[in-house]
C-alpha positions as CSV (number, residue, x, y, z in Angstrom):
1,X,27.5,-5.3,6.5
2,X,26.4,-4.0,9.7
3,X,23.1,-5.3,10.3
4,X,21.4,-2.4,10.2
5,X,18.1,-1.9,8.3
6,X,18.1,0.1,5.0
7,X,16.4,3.1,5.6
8,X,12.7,3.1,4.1
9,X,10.9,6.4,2.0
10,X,7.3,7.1,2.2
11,X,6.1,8.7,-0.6
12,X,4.0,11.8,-0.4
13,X,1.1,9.7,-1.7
14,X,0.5,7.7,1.6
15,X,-2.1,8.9,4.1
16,X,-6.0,7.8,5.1
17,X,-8.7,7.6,3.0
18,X,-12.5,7.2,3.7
19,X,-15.4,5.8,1.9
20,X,-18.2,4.6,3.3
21,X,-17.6,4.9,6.6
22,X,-14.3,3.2,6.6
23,X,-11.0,4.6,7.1
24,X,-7.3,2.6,5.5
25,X,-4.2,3.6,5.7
26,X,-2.2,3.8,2.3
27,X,1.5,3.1,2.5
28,X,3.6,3.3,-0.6
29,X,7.3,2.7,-0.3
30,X,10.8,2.3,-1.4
31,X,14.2,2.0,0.3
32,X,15.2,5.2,0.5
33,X,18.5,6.2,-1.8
34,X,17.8,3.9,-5.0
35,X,16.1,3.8,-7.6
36,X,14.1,0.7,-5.9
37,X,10.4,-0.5,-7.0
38,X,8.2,1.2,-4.9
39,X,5.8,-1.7,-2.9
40,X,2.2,-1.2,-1.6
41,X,-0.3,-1.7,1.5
42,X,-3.1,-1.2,2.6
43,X,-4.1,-1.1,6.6
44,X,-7.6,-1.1,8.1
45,X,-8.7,0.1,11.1
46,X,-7.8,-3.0,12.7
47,X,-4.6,-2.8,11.5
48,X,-4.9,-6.0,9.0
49,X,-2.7,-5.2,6.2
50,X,-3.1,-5.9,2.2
51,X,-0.2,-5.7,0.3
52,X,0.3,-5.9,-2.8
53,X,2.6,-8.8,-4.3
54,X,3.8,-6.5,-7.3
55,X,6.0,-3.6,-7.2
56,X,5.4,-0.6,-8.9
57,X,8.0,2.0,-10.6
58,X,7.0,5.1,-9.7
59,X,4.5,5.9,-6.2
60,X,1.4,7.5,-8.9
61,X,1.6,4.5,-10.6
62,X,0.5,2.4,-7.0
63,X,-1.9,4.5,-5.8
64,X,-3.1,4.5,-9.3
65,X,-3.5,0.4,-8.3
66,X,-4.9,1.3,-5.3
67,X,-7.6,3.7,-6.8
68,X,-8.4,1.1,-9.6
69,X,-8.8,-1.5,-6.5
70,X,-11.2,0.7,-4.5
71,X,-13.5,1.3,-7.5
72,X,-13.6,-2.0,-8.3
73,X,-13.9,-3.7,-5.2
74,X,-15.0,-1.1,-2.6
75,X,-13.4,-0.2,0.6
76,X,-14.2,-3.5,1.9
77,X,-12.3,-5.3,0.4
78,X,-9.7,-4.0,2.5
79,X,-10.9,-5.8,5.9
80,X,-12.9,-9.0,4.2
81,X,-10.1,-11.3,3.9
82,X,-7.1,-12.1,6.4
83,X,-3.9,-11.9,5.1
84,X,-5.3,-10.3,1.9
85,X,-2.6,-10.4,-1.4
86,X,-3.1,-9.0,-4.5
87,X,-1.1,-10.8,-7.1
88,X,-1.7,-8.5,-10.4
């Protein structure tokens, strides 16, 4: 190997959202070129970052999570605790 880092796709899915006055950043991702689990965070305006222990096989099916996670929990659940993982 070379050392180099695998090269990382963003799936369409990813962008801001708003609610409530708050604005996060979702990223869903694979390494790009393979059939890879895609993984998913979450980064506030601070730029604290929840991500998500599980991976997911297709991008819908994580911001699906992500959806299901906002509903349920609100945006702020987002910037409420350091180091936040979600461990579904």
């Amino acid at each position: 190997m070379n050392g180099a880092l695998p090269e990382i796709e963003h799936s369409p899915l990813c962008g801001k959202v708003t609610r409530d006055g708050e604005t996060v950043d979702v990223q869903i991702y694979r390494i790009a070129d393979s059939d890879a689990s895609w993984s998913l965070e979450v980064i506030d305006a601070e730029g604290g970052s929840t991500v998500w222990n599980d991976m997911f096989d297709t991008d819908e099916a994580a911001y699906a999570e992500f959806v299901t996670t906002l509903e349920r929990e609100g945006i702020s659940c987002f910037r409420e605790a350091p180091a936040n993982i979600h461990w579904h």
